[in-house]
N, C-alpha and C positions, 0 to 999 in steps of 0.2 A: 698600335693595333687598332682597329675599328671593332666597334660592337656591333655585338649581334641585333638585327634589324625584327621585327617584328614577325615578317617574311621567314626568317631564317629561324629563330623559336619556333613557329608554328610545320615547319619542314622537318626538322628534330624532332618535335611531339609524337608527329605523324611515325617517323620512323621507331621510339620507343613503343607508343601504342600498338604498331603492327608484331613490332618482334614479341616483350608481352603476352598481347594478348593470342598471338601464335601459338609460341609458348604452354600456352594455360590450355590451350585447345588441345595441342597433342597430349600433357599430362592427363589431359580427363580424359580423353579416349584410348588412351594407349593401353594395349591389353597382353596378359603376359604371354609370352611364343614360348618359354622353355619349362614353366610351370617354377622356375625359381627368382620370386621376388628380387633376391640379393644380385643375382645377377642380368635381371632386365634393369634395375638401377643401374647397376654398377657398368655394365658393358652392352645394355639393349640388345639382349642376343636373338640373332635372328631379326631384329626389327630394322635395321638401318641398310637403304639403299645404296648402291655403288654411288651414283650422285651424291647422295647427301654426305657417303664416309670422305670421298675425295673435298666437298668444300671442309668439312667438316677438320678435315686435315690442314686444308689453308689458311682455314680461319682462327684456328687454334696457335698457326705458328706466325702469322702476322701481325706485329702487335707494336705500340709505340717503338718498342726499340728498332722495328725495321724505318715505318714513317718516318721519325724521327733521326733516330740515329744511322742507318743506312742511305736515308736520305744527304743527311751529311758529311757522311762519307762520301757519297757520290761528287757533292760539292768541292769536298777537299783533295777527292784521288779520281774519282771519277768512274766509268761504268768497270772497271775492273773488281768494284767490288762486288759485283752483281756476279763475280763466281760463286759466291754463297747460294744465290736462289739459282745459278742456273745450273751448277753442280748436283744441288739438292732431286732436279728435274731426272737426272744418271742415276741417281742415287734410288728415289723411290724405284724406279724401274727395278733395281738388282735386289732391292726387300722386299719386292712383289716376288720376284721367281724364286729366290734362296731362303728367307728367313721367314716369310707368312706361312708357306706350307710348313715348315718345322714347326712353328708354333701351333696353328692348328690341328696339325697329326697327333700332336703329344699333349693336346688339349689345357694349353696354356693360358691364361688368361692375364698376370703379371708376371713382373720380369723377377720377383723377389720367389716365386714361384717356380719359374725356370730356373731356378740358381738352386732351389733345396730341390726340386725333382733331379737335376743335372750332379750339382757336388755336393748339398747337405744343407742341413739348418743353418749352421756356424755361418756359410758365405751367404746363406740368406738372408738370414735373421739383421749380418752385420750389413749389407748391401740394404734392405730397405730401411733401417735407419739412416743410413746417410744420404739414401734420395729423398727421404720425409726431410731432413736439413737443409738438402738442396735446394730442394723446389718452394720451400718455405722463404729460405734466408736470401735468397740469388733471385730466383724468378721470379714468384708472386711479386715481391717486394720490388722489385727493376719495374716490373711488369706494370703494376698498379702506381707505382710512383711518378715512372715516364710519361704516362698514360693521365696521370689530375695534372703533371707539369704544362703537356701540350694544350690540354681539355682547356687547363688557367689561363693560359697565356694568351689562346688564341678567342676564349670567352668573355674573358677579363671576370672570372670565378677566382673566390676564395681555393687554394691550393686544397687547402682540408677537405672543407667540401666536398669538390672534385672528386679526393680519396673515397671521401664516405659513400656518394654518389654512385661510383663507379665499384666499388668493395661491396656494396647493397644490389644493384643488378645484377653483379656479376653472380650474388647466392641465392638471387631469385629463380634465376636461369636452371642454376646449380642442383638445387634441390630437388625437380622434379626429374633429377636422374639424364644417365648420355642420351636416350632418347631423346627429350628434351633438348639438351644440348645441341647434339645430329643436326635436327630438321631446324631451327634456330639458325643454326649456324650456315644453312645453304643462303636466307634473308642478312645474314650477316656478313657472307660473301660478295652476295650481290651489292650490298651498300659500300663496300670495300672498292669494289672493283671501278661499278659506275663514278663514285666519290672519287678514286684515284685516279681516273681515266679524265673527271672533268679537269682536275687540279692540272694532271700533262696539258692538257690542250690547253688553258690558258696561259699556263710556261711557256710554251710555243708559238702561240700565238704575240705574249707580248715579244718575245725572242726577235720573231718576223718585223714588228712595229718599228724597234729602234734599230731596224737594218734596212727600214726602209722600204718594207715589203707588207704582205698582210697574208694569214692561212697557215693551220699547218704544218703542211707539206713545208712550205717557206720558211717559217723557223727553224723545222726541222734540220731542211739542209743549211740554214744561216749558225744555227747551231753548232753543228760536224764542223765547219771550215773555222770555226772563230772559236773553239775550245776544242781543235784537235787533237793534244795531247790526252786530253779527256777522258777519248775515248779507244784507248790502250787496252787490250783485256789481258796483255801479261807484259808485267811490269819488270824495265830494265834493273840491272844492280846501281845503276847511278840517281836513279827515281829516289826523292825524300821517302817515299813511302812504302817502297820493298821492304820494311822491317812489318810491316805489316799483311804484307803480300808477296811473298818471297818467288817472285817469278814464277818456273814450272812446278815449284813444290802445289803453286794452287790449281795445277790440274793432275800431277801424275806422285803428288806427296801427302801432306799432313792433313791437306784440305778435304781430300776421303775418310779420315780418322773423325773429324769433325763432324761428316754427314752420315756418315754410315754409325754410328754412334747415336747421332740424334732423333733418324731417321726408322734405326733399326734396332734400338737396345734401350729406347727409352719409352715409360711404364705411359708417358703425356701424350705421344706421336701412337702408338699400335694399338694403344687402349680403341681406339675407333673403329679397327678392323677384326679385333679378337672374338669378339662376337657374332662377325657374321662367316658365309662358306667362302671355301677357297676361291671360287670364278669372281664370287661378287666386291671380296678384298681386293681381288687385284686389278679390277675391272674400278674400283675407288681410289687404289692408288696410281693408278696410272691416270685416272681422271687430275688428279692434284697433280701431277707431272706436269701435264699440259697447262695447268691454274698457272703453273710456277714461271713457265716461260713468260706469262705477263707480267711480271714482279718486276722484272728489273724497267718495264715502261710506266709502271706505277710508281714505283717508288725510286728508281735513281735515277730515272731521265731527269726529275724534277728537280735535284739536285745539282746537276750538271748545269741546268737551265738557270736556275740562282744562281750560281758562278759566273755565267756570260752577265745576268742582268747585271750581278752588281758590279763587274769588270767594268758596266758603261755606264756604272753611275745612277740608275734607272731606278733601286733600292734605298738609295741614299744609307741611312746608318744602320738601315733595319737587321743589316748582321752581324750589328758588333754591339756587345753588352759591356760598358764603363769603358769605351774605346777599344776595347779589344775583340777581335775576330773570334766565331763564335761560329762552325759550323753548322750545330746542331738548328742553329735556326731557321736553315733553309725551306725546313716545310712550312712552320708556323709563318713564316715571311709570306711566302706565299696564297696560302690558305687567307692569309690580312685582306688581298686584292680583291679575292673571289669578288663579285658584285651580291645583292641581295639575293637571296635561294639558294643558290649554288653555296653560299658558304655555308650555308644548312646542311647541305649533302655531303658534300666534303667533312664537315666537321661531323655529322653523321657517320659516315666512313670512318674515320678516326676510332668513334666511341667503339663502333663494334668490333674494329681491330681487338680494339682494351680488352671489352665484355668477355669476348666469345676468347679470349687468352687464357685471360682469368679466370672463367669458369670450365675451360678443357684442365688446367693446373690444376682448381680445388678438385676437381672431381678425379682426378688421377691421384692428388695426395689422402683423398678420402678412400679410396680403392686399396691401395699399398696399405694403409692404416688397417682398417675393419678387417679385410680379407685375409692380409700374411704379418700381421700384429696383433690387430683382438684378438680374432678365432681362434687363428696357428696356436698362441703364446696365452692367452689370455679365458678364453670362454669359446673351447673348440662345440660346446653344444647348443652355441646360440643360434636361434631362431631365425625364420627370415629375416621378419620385422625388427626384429631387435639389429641384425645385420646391418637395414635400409636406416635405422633411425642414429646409429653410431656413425653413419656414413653421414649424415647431416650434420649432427654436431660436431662431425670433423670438418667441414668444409665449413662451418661458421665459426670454429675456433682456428681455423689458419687463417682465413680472413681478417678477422681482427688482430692476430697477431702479426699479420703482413703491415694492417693500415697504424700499427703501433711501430712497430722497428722500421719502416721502409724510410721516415725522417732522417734516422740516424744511421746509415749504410754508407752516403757519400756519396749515390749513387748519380746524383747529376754530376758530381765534380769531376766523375769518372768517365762519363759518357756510357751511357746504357750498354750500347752494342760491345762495346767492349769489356764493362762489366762482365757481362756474362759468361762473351767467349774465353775470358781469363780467368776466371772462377773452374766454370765446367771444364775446361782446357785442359785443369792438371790433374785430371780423373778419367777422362773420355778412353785414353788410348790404353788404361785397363781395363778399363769395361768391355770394350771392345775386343781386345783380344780373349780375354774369359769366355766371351759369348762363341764367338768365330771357336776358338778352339775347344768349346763345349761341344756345337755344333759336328762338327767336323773330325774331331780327333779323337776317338774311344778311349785312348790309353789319359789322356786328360784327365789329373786327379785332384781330390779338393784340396788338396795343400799346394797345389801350382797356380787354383785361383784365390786361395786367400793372398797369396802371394803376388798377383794381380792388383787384388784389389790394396793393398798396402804398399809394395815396391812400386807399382804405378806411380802415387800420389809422392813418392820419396825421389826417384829419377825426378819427377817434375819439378819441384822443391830447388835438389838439387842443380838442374840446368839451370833454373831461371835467376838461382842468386852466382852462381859463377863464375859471371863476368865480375863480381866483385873479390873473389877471391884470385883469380889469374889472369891474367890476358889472354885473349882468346883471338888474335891476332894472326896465330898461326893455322886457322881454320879459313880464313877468310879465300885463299886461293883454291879450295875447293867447293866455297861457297854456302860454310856452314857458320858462318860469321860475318857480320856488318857493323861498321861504324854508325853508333844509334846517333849523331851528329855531336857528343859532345868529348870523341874522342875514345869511348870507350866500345868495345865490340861484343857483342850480343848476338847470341843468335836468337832467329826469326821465330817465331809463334807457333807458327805453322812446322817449320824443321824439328823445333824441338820437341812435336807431340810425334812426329815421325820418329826421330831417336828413340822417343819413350817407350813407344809401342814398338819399334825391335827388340830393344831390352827386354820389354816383358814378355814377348815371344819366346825367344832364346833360353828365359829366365824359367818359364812355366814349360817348355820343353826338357830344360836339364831336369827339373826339379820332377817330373812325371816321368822319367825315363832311368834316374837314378834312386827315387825315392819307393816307398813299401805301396803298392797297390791299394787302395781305400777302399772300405768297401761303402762307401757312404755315395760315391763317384758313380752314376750310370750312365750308359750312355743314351742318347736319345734316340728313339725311330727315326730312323732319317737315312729315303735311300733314292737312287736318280731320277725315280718314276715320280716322287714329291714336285722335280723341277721341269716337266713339261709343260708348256703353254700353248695355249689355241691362240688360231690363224688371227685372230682378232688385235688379243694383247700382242702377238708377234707384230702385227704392221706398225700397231700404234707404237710398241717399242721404236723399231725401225725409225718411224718418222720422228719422234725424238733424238735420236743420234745424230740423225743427218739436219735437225734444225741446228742441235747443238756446233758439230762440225764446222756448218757454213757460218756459224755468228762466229766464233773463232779465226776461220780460216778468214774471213773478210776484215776482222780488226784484229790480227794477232797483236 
């Protein structure tokens, strides 16, 4: 790797100082809209623009394990896996229309919240303890670790450091509450995107060089013809890497369990929008829809483009670590080239993926704490400030307990993106169905979502060790099984959180249809007139589908 140039410190500087001292400007001026302290920290209610909740969405959920680890996946499978962000794009559109106005109307604020208003304390109480575990042990910890990995590698910094570094902004940010965060994070969009867009062009660019060409446009298409398989976006059953991408399941299966999940039932992603009106949420998430279509030119074009370079040699060892093949290095590899400046912005880009992660996570694990743990359980007559000042000390004690366990997780050996998705994975398609048929189904009772939230995590359990106890052989002609290559058959990721979430469907329907009426169970306000939309969000929807459509229909 080359070090950073003098040039390139003084680029970073600039971008810490702006964000910062950004930062410290909106904190001092920010004035309260609701008249309750706890909650202009905690959800800036009323203060956040449709602009700023849509980056603020982006920026929260882009973070080294995309740069990094979807980047090499791109490298390794190629833009097929860019069904993540561009699913995600569908995805926000339908928790704009169906799930913001429910939460709104019944004036929700967390999701552990939703669950004691809907079925009771029990499924509250026990659901935001296990997203306090969640977001501690799995995210932060991925989050911040992936994140001083890349920060090192491509700095030539102390690993720790990095951590403490990046763990220290990220509670500077933190502390002056989501407002703060918001407006921040529009500056840390921007660093993202330009940073990620210069990284493509120089992909492509050298792409064009060693084909002989120059521009662009010219790599571009030199690209497409010399890593055509590449760019597949729904992948055959004879493909190595259908156990990861299970053909149609990642448009019309598991891969919605995944997003509508993340997108729509999680306390990190809606916290941004719960505090402001219904036009102007949805008018932020659908801003972030359109964010998201550039994701996969930021981040898995550049992947794909390490794969042709090092095809010709042009890389030389730069992606193999003690001889062996090493996808994940595909960004960092790249990011090496940049010339002076640019690798400032770009690494730039990087930092505020991290920051702006990390501090959407502490400030959502500090929310679910103070609000449906202190108060609820603990000191229901605390004060504002006592409210704002527990929400601090909580966002400065996960911190540090992020930068103390994130060592010992594994979490490189695992590869980030994958961490994650197979942590959250065997939880997601209960959560999801509890919420959907909170939502939706009145007769819905709390002994069918404790039953969610427990039978979920057991179905999952159970599927994923199975191939060890039988052959699953007999599943393969209908395509709910594949040889993982080493003879043994498995089903897919994706399929098996499908499975899971009919089971708990089925499960949470008998059990509410046979079992004693609760009275703890209410249903929520929620009726058609919640899900109309203006001519506005109608088109922009619209022209989403039909971008989606045509990127499909052109690389099926």
């Amino acid at each position: 790797m080359t070090s950073f140039s003098t040039l390139d410190t003084f680029v970073f500087l600039v971008y810490f100082v702006v964000v910062a001292g950004y930062g410290l400007w909106v904190y001092r001026r920010k004035k309260s809209s609701s008249g309750r302290e706890s909650h202009d920290y905690f959800l800036a209610e009323g203060s956040l623009t449709w602009w700023a909740i849509g980056a603020s969405l982006i920026a929260s959920n882009i973070s080294a394990e995309q740069f990094i680890g979807m980047s090499g996946s791109g490298y390794r499978i190629g833009m097929a896996i860019a069904v993540y962000e561009l699913m995600a794009a569908a995805t926000l559109v339908i928790v704009a229309v169906f799930f913001m106005p429910v939460y709104l109307k019944n004036h929700i604020y967390t999701m552990p919240q939703f669950l004691e208003q809907r079925y009771g304390k029990a499924v509250a109480t026990t659901m935001a303890l296990f997203w306090l575990g969640l977001y501690v042990v799995v995210n932060l910890t991925s989050i911040l670790y992936l994140g001083a990995i890349a920060i090192a590698s491509i700095a030539g910094l102390n690993l720790f450091a990095c951590m403490i570094f990046l763990a220290a902004f990220a509670v500077v940010i933190t502390l002056g509450g989501m407002k703060v965060i918001g407006y921040t994070d529009v500056i840390q969009v921007l660093c993202l995107i330009v940073g990620g867009l210069v990284t493509t062009v120089l992909a492509l660019e050298l792409v064009a060089t060693i084909s002989g060409g120059k521009g662009v446009l010219h790599g571009a298409t030199s690209l497409f013809h010399s890593a055509r398989d590449h760019f597949d976006m729904v992948l055959a059953r004879g493909n190595p890497n259908y156990m990861d991408l299970p053909g149609l399941s990642t448009l019309i299966g598991g891969m919605w369990i995944v997003n509508l999940n993340y997108w729509g039932c999680n306390q990190y992603i809606t916290q941004r929008a719960l505090g402001a009106s219904l036009p102007t949420a949805r008018k932020g998430l659908l801003f972030a829809a359109f964010l998201k279509l550039l994701m996969p030119v930021i981040i898995v074009l550049p992947g794909i483009a390490a794969f042709a370079l090092d095809k010709s040699g042009a890389l030389g060892d730069a992606m193999r670590v003690g001889g062996e093949l090493n996808p994940d290095r595909a960004y960092p590899t790249l990011l090496a080239l940049l010339p002076a400046g640019l690798k400032g912005v770009a690494f730039a880009a990087l930092t505020a993926a991290v920051v702006a992660s990390l501090a959407g996570k502490a400030n959502s694990i500090a929310t679910i704490f103070t609000l449906d743990i202190y108060k609820k359980r603990f000191h229901p007559e605390a004060s504002e400030k006592k409210m704002v000042w527990i929400g601090r000390v909580t966002v400065v004690v996960a911190m540090a307990l992020a930068v103390i366990i994130a060592p010992m997780m594994g979490i490189d050996k695992k590869g980030g993106f994958q961490y994650i998705q197979e942590y959250t994975g065997f939880v997601s398609p209960g959560i999801l169905a509890m919420f959907l048929l909170g939502f939706f189904w009145k007769r819905t009772t709390a002994a069918a979502a404790m039953f969610a939230t427990i039978g979920g995590l057991v179905f999952s359990i159970v599927l994923k060790f199975l191939p060890e106890m039988m052959d699953l052989r007999f599943l393969a002609p209908i395509g709910f099984a594949v040889d993982n290559g080493s003879g043994v058959y498995e089903i897919p990721f994706l399929d098996r959180m499908l499975i899971v979430f009919a089971l708990v469907v089925a499960g949470m329907a008998l059990i509410s249809t046979m079992g004693r009426k609760d009275g703890s169970a209410k249903r929520m306000i929620v009726d058609r007139s919640l899900f109309r939309v203006d001519g506005g969000f109608a088109l922009g929807s619209a022209v989403i589908c039909v971008m989606l459509a045509a990127i499909y229909g052109a690389w099926w």
